[in-house]
Biopython code that builds the backbone (N, CA, C, O; Angstrom):
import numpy as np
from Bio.PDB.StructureBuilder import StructureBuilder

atoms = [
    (1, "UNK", "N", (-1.086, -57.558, -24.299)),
    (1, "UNK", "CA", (-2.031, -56.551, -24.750)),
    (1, "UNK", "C", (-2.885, -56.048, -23.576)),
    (1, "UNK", "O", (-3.039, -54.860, -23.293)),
    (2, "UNK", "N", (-3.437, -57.125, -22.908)),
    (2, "UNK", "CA", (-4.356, -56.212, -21.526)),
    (2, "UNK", "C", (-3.558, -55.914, -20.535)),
    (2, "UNK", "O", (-4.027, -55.375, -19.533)),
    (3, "UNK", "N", (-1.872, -56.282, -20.656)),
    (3, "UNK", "CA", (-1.070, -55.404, -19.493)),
    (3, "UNK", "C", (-1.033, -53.564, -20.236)),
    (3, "UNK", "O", (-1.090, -52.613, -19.457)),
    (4, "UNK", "N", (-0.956, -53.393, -21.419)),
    (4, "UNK", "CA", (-0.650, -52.613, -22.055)),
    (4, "UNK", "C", (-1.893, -51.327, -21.624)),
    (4, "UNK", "O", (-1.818, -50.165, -21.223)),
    (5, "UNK", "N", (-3.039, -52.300, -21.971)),
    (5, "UNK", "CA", (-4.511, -51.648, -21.531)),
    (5, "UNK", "C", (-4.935, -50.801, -20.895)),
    (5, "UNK", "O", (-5.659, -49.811, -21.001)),
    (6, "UNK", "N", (-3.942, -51.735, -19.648)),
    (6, "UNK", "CA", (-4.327, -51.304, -17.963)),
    (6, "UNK", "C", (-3.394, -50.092, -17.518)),
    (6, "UNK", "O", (-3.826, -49.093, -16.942)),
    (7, "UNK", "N", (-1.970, -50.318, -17.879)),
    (7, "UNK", "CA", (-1.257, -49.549, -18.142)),
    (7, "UNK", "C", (-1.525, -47.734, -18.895)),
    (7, "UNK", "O", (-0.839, -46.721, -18.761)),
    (8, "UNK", "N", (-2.776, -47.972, -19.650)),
    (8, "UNK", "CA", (-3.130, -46.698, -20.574)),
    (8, "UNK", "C", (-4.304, -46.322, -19.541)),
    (8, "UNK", "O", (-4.658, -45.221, -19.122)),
    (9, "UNK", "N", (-4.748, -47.520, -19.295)),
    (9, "UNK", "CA", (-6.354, -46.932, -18.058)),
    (9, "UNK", "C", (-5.317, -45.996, -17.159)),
    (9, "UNK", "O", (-5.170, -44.775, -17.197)),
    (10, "UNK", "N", (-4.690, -46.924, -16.390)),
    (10, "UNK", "CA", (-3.736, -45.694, -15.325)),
    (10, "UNK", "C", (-3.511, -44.638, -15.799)),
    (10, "UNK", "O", (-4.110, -43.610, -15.484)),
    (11, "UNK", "N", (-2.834, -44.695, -16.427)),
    (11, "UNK", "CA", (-2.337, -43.184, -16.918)),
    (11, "UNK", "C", (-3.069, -42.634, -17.122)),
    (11, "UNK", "O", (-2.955, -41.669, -16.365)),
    (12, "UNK", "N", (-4.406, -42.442, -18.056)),
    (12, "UNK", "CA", (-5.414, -41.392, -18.045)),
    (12, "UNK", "C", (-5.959, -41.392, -16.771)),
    (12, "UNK", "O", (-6.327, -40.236, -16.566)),
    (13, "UNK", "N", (-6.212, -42.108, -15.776)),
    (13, "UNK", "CA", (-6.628, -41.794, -14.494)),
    (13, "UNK", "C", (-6.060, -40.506, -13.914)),
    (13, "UNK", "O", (-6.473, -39.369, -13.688)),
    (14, "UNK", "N", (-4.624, -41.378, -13.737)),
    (14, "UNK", "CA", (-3.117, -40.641, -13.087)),
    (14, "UNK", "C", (-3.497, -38.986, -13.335)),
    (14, "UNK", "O", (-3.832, -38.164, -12.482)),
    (15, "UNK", "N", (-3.312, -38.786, -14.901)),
    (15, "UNK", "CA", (-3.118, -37.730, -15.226)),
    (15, "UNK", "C", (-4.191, -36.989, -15.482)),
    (15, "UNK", "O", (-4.179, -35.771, -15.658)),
    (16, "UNK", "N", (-5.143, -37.709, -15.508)),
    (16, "UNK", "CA", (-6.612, -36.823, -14.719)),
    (16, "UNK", "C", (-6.874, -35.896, -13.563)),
    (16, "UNK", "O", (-7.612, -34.945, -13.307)),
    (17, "UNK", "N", (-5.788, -36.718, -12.894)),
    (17, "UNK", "CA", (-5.914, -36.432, -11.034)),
    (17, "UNK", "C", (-5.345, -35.218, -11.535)),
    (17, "UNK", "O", (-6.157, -34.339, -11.826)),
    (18, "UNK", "N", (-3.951, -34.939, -11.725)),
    (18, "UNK", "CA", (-3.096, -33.895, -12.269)),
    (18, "UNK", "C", (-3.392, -32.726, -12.231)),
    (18, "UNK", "O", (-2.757, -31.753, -11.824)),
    (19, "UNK", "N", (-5.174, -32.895, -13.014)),
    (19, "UNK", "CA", (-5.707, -31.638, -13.988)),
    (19, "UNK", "C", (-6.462, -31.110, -12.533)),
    (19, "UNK", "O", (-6.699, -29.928, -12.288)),
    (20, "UNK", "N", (-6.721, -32.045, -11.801)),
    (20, "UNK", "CA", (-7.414, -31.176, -10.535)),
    (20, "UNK", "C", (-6.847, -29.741, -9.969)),
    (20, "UNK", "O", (-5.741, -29.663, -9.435)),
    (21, "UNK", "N", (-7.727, -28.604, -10.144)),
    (21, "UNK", "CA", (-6.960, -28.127, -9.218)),
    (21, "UNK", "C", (-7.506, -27.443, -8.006)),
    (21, "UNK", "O", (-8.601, -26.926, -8.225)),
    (22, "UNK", "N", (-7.140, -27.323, -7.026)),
    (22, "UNK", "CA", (-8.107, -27.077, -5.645)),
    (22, "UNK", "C", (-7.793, -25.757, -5.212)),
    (22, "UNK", "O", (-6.647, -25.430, -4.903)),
    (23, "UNK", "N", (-8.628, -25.101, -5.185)),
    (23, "UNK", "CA", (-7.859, -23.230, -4.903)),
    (23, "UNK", "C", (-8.019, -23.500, -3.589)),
    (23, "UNK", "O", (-8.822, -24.232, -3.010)),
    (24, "UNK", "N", (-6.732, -22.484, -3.014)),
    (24, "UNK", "CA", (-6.395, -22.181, -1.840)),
    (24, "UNK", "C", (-6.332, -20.718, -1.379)),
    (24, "UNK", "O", (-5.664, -20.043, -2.162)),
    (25, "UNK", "N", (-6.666, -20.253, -0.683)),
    (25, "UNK", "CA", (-7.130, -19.031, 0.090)),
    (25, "UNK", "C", (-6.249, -19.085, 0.933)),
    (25, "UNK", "O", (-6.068, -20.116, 1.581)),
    (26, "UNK", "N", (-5.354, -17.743, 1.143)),
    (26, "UNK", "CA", (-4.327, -17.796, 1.515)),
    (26, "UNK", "C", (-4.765, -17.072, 2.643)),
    (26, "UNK", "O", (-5.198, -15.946, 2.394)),
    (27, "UNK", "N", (-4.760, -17.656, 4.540)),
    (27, "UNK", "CA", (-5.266, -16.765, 5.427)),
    (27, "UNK", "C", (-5.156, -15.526, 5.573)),
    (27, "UNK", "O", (-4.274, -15.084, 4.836)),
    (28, "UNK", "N", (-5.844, -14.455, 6.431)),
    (28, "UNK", "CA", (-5.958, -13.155, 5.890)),
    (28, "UNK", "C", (-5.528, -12.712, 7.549)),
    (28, "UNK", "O", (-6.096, -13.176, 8.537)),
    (29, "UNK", "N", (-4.616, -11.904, 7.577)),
    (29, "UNK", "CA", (-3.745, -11.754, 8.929)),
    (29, "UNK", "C", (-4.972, -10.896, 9.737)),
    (29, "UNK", "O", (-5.859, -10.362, 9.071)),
    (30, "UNK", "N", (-4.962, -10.833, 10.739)),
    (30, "UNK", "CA", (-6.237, -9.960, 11.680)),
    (30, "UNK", "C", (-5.112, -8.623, 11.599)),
    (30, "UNK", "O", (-3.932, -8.734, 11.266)),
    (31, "UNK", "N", (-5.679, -7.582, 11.922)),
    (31, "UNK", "CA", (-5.552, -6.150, 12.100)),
    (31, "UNK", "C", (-5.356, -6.023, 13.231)),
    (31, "UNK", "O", (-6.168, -6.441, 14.057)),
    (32, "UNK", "N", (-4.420, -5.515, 13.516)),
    (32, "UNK", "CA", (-3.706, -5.325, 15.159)),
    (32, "UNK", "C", (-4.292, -3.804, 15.137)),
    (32, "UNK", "O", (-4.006, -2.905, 14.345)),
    (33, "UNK", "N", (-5.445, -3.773, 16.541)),
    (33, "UNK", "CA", (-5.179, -1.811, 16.797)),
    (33, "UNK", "C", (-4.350, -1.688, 16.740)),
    (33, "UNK", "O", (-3.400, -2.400, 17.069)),
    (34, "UNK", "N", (-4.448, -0.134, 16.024)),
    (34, "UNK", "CA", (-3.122, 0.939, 16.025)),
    (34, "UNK", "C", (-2.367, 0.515, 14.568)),
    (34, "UNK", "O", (-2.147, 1.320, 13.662)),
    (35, "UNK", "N", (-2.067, -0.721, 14.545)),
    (35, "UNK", "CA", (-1.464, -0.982, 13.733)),
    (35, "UNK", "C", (-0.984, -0.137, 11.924)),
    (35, "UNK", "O", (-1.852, 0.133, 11.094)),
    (36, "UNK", "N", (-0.001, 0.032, 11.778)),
    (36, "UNK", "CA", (0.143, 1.192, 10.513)),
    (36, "UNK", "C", (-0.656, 0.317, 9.652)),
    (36, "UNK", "O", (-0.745, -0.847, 10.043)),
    (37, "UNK", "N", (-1.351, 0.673, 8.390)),
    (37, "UNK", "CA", (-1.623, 0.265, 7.653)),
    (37, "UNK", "C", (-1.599, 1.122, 5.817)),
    (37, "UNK", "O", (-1.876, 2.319, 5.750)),
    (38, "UNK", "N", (-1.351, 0.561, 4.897)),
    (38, "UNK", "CA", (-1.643, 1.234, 3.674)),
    (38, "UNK", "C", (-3.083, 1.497, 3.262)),
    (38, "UNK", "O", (-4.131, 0.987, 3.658)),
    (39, "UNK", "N", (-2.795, 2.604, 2.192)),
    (39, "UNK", "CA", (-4.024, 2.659, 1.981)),
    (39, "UNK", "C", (-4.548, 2.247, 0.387)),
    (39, "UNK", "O", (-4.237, 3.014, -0.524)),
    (40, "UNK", "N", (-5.097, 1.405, 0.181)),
    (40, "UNK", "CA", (-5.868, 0.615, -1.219)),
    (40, "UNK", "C", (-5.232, 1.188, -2.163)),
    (40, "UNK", "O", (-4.415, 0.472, -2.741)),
    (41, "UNK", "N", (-5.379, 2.716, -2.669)),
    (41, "UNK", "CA", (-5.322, 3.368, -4.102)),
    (41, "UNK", "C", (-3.560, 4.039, -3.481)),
    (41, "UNK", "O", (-2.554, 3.554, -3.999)),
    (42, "UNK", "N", (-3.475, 4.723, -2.796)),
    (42, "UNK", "CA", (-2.129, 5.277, -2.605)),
    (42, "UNK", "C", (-1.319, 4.650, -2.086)),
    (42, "UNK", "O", (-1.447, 3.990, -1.055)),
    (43, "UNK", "N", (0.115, 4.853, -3.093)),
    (43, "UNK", "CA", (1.290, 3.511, -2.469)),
    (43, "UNK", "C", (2.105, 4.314, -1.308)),
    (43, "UNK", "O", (2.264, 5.529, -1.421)),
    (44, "UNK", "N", (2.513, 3.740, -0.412)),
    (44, "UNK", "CA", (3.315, 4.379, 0.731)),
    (44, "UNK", "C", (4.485, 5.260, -0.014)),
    (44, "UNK", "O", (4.694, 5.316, -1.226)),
    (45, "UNK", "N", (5.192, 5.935, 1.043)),
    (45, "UNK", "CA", (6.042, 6.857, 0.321)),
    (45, "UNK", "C", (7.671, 5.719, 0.390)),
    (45, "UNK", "O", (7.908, 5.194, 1.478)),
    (46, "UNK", "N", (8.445, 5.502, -0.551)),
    (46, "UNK", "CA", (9.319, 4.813, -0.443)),
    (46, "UNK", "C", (10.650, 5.313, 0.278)),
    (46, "UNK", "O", (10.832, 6.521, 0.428)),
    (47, "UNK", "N", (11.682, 4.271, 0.771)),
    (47, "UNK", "CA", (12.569, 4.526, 1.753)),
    (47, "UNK", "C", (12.180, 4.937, 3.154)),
    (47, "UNK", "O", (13.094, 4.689, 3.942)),
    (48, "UNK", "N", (11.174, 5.457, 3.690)),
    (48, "UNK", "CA", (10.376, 6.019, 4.793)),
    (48, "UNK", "C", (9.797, 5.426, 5.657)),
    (48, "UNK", "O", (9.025, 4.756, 4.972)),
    (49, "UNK", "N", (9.539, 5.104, 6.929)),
    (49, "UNK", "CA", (8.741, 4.554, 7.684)),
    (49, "UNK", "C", (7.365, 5.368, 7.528)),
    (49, "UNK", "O", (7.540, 6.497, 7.070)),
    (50, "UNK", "N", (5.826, 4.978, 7.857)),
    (50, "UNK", "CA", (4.901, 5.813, 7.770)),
    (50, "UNK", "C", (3.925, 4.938, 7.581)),
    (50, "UNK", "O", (4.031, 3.909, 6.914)),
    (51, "UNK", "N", (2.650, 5.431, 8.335)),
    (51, "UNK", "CA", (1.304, 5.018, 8.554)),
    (51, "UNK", "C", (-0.116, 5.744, 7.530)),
    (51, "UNK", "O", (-0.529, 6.876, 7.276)),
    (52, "UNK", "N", (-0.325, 4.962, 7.338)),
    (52, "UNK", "CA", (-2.075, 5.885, 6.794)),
    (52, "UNK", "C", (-2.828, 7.027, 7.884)),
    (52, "UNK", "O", (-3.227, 6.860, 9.036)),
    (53, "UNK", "N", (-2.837, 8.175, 7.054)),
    (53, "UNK", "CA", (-3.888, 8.485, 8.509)),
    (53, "UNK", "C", (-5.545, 8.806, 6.945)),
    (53, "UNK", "O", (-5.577, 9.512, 5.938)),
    (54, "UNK", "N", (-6.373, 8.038, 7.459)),
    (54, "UNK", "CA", (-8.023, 8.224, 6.829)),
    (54, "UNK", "C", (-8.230, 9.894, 7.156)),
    (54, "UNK", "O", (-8.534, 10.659, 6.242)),
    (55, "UNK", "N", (-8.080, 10.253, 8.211)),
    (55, "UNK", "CA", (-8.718, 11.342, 8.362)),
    (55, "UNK", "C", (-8.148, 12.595, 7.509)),
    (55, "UNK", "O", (-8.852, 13.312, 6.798)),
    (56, "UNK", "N", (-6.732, 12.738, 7.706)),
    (56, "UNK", "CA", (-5.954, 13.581, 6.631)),
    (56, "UNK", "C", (-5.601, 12.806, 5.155)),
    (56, "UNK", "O", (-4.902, 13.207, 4.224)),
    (57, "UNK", "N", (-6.266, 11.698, 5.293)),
    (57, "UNK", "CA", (-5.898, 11.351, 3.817)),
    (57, "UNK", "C", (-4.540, 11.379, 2.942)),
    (57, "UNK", "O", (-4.372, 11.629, 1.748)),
    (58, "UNK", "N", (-3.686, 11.054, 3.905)),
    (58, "UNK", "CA", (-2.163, 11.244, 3.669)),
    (58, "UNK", "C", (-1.578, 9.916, 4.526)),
    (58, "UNK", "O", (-2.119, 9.210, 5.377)),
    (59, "UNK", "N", (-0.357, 9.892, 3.983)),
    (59, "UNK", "CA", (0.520, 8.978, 4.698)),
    (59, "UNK", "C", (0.804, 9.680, 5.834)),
    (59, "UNK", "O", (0.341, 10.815, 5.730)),
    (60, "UNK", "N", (1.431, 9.480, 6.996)),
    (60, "UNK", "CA", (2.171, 10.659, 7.997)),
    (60, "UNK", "C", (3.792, 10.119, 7.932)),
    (60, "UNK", "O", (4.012, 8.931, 8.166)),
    (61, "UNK", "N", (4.686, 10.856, 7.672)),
    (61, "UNK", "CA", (5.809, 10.314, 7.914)),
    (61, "UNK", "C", (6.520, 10.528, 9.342)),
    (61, "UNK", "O", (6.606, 11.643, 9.857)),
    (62, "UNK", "N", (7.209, 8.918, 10.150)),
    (62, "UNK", "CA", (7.729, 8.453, 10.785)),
    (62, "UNK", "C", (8.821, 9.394, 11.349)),
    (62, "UNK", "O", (9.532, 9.869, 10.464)),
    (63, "UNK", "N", (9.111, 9.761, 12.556)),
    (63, "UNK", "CA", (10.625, 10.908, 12.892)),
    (63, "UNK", "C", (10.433, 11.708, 12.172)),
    (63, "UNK", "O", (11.513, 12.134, 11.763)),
    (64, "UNK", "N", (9.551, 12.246, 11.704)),
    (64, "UNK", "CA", (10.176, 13.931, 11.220)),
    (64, "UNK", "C", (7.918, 14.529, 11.541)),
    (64, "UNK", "O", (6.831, 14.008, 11.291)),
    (65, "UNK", "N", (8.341, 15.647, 12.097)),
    (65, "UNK", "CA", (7.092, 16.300, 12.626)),
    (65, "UNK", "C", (6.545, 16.956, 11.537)),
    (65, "UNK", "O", (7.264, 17.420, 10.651)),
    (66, "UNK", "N", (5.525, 17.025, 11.524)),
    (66, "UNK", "CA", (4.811, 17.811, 10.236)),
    (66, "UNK", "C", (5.395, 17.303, 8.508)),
    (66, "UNK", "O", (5.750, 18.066, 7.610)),
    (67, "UNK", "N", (5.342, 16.019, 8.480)),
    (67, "UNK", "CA", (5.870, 15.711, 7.545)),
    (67, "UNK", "C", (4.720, 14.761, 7.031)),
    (67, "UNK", "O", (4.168, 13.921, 7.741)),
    (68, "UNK", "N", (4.367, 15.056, 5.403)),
    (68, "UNK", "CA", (2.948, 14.182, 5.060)),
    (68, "UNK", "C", (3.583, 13.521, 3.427)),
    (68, "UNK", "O", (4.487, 14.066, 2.794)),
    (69, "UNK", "N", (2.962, 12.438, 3.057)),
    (69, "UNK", "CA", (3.128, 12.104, 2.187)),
    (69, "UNK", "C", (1.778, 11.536, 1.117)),
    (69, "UNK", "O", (0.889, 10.850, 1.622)),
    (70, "UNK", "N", (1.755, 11.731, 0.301)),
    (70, "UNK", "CA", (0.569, 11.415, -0.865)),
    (70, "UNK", "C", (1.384, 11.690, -2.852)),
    (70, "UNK", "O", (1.951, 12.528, -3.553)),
    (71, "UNK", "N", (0.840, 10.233, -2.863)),
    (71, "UNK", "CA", (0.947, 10.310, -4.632)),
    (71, "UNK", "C", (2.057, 11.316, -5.042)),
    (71, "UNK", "O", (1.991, 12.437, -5.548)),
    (72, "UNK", "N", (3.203, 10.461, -4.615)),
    (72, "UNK", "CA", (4.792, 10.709, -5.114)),
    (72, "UNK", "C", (5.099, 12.481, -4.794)),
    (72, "UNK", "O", (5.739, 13.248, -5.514)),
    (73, "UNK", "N", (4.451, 12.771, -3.564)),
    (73, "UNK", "CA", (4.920, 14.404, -3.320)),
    (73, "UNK", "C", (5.119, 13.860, -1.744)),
    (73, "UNK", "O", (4.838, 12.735, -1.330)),
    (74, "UNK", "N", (5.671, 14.953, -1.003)),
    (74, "UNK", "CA", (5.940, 15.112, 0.022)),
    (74, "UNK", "C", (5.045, 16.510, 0.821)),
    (74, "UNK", "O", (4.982, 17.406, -0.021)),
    (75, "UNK", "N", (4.607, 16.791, 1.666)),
    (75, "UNK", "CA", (4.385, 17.513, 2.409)),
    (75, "UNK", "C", (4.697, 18.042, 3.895)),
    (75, "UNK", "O", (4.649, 17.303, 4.878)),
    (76, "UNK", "N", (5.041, 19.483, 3.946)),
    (76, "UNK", "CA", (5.667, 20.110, 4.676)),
    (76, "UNK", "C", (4.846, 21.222, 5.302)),
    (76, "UNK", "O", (4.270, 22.049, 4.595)),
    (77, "UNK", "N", (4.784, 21.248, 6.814)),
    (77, "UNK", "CA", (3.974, 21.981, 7.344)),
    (77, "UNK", "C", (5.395, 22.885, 8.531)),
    (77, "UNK", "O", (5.970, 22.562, 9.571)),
    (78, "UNK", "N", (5.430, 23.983, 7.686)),
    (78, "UNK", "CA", (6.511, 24.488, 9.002)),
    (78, "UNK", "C", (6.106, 26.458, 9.316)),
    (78, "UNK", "O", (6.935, 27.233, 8.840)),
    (79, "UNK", "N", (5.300, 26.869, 9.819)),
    (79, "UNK", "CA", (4.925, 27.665, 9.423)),
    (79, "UNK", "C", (3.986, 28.521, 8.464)),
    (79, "UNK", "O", (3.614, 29.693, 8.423)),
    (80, "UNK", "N", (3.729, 27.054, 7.509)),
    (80, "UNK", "CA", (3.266, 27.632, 6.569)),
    (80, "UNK", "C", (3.436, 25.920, 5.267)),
    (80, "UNK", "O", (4.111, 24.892, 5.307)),
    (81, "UNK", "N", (2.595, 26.385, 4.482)),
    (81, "UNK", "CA", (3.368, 24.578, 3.915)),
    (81, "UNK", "C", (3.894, 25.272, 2.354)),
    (81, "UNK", "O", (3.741, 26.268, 1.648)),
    (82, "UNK", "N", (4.767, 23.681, 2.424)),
    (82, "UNK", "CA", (5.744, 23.252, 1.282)),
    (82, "UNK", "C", (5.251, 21.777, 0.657)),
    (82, "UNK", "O", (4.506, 20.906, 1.106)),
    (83, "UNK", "N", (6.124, 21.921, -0.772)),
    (83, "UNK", "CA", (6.121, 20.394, -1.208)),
    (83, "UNK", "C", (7.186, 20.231, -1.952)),
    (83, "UNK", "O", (7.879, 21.168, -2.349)),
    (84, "UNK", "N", (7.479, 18.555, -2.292)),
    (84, "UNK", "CA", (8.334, 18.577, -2.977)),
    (84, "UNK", "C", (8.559, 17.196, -3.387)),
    (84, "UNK", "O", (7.783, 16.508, -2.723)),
    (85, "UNK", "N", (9.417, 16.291, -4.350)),
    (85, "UNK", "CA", (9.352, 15.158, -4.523)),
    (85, "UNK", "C", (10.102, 14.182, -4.217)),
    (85, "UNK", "O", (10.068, 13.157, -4.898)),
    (86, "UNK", "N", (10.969, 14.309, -3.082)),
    (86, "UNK", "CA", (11.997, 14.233, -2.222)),
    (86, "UNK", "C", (11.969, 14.510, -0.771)),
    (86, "UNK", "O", (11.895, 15.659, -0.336)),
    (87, "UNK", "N", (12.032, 13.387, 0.033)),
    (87, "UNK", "CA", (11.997, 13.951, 1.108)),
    (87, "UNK", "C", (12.893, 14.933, 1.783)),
    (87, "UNK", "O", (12.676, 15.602, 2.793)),
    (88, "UNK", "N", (13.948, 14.879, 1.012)),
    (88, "UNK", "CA", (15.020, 16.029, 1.311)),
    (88, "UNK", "C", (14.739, 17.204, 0.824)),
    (88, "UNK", "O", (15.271, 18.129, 1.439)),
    (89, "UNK", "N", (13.987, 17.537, -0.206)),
    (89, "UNK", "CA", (13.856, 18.613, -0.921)),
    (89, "UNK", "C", (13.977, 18.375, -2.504)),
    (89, "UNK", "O", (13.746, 17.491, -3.329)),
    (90, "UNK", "N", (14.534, 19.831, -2.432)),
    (90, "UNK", "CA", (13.967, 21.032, -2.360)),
    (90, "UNK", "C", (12.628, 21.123, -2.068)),
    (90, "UNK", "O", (11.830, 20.250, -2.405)),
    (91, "UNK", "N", (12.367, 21.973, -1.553)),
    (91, "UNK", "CA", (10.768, 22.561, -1.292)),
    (91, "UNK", "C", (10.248, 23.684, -1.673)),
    (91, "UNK", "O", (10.810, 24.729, -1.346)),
    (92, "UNK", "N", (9.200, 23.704, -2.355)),
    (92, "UNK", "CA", (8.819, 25.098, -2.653)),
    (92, "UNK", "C", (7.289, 25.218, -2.135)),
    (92, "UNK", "O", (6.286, 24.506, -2.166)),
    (93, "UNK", "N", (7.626, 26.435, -1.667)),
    (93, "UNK", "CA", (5.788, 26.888, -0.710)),
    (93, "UNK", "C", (4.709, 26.820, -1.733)),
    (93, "UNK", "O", (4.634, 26.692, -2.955)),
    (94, "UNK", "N", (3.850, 26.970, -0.649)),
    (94, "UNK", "CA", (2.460, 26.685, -1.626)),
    (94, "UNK", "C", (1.460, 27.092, -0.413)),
    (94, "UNK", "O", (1.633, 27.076, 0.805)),
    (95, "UNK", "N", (0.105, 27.543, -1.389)),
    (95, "UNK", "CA", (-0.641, 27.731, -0.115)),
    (95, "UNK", "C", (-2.019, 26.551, 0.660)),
    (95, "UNK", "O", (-1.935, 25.432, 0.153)),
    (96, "UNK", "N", (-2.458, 26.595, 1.068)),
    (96, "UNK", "CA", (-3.461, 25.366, 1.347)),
    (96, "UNK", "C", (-4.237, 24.872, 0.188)),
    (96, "UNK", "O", (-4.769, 23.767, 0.291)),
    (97, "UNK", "N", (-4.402, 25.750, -1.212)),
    (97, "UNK", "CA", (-4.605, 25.214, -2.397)),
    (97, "UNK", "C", (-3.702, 24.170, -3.094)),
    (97, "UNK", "O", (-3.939, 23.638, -4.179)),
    (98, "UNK", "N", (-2.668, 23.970, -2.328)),
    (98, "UNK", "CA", (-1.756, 22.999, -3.048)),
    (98, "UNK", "C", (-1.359, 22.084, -1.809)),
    (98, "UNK", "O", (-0.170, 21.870, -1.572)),
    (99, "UNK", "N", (-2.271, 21.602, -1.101)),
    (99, "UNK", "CA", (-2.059, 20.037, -0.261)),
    (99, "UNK", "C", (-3.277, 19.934, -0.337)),
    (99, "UNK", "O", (-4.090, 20.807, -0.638)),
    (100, "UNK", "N", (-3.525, 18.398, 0.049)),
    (100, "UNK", "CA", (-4.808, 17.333, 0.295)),
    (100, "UNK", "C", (-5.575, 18.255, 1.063)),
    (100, "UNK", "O", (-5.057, 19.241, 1.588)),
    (101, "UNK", "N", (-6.888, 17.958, 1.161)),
    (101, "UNK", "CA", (-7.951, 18.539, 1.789)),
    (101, "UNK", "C", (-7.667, 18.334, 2.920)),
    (101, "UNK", "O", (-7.665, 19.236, 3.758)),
    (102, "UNK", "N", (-7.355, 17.053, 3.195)),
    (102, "UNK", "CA", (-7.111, 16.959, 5.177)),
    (102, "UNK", "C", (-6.698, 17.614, 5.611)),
    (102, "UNK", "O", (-7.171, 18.013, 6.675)),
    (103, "UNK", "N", (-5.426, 18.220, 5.032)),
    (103, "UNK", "CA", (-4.206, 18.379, 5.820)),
    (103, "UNK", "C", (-4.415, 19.890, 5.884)),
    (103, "UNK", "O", (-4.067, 20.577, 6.845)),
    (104, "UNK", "N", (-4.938, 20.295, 4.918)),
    (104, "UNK", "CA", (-5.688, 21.829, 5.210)),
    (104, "UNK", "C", (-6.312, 22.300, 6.191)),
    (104, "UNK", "O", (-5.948, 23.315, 6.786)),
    (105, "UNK", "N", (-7.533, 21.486, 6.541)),
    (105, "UNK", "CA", (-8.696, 21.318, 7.381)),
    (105, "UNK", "C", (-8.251, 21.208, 8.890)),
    (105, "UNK", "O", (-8.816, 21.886, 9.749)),
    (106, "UNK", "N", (-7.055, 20.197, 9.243)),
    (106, "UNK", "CA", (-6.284, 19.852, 10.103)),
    (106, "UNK", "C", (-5.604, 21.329, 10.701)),
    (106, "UNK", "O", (-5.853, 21.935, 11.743)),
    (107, "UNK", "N", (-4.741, 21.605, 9.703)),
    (107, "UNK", "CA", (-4.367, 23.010, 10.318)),
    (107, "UNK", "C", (-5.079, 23.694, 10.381)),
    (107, "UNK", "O", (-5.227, 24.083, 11.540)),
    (108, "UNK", "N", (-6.037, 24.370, 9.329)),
    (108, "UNK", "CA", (-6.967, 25.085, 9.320)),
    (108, "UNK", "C", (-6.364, 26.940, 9.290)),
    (108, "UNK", "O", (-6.637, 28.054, 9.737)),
    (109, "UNK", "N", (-5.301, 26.138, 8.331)),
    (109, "UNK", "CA", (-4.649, 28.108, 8.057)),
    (109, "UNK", "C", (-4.850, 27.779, 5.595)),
    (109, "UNK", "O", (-4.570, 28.697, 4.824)),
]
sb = StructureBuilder()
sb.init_structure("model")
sb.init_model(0)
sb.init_chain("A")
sb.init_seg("    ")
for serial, (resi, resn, name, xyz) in enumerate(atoms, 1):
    if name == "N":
        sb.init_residue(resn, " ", resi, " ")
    sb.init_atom(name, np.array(xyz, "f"), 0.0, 1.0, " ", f" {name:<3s}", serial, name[0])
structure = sb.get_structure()
């Protein structure tokens, strides 16, 4: 009977320990200058290489010049701008009323 006892003390010990639980904070990588980064509320553009830019408030896309990305559109600066939901296209023009404020301001047409 008091092997039995001791046996039940353990175990509620044991399985006391169990219930512990110890949060862990998972280290937080340092920020390399330059480094691309996302931005909080807008998800990067998918398949694409591309960086945040704060100031135009757009993604910039990677190898291709004048190429912007924000909230599942694409942006196209060739003369004049385009958009579209594909980086391939189709594109249809638009005038600085239809891109981000940055990217307006930036060109400034």
């Amino acid at each position: 009977m008091i092997r039995l006892s001791r046996a039940l003390v353990l175990l509620g010990i044991f399985s006391l320990g169990a219930c512990v639980q110890v949060p862990v904070t998972p280290p937080v990588p340092a920020a390399k200058p330059g480094a691309s980064s996302n931005h909080p509320r807008f998800a990067p553009p998918p398949g694409v290489q591309s960086r945040w830019d704060a100031v135009l408030g757009v993604y910039v896309v990677s190898g291709t010049p004048h190429l912007y990305y924000r909230e599942r559109t694409y942006y196209r600066w060739d003369a004049g701008w385009s958009w579209s939901t594909s980086v391939s296209g189709p594109w249809t023009a638009t005038d600085t009323s239809g891109v981000p404020p940055g990217l307006s301001r930036y060109y400034g047409h």
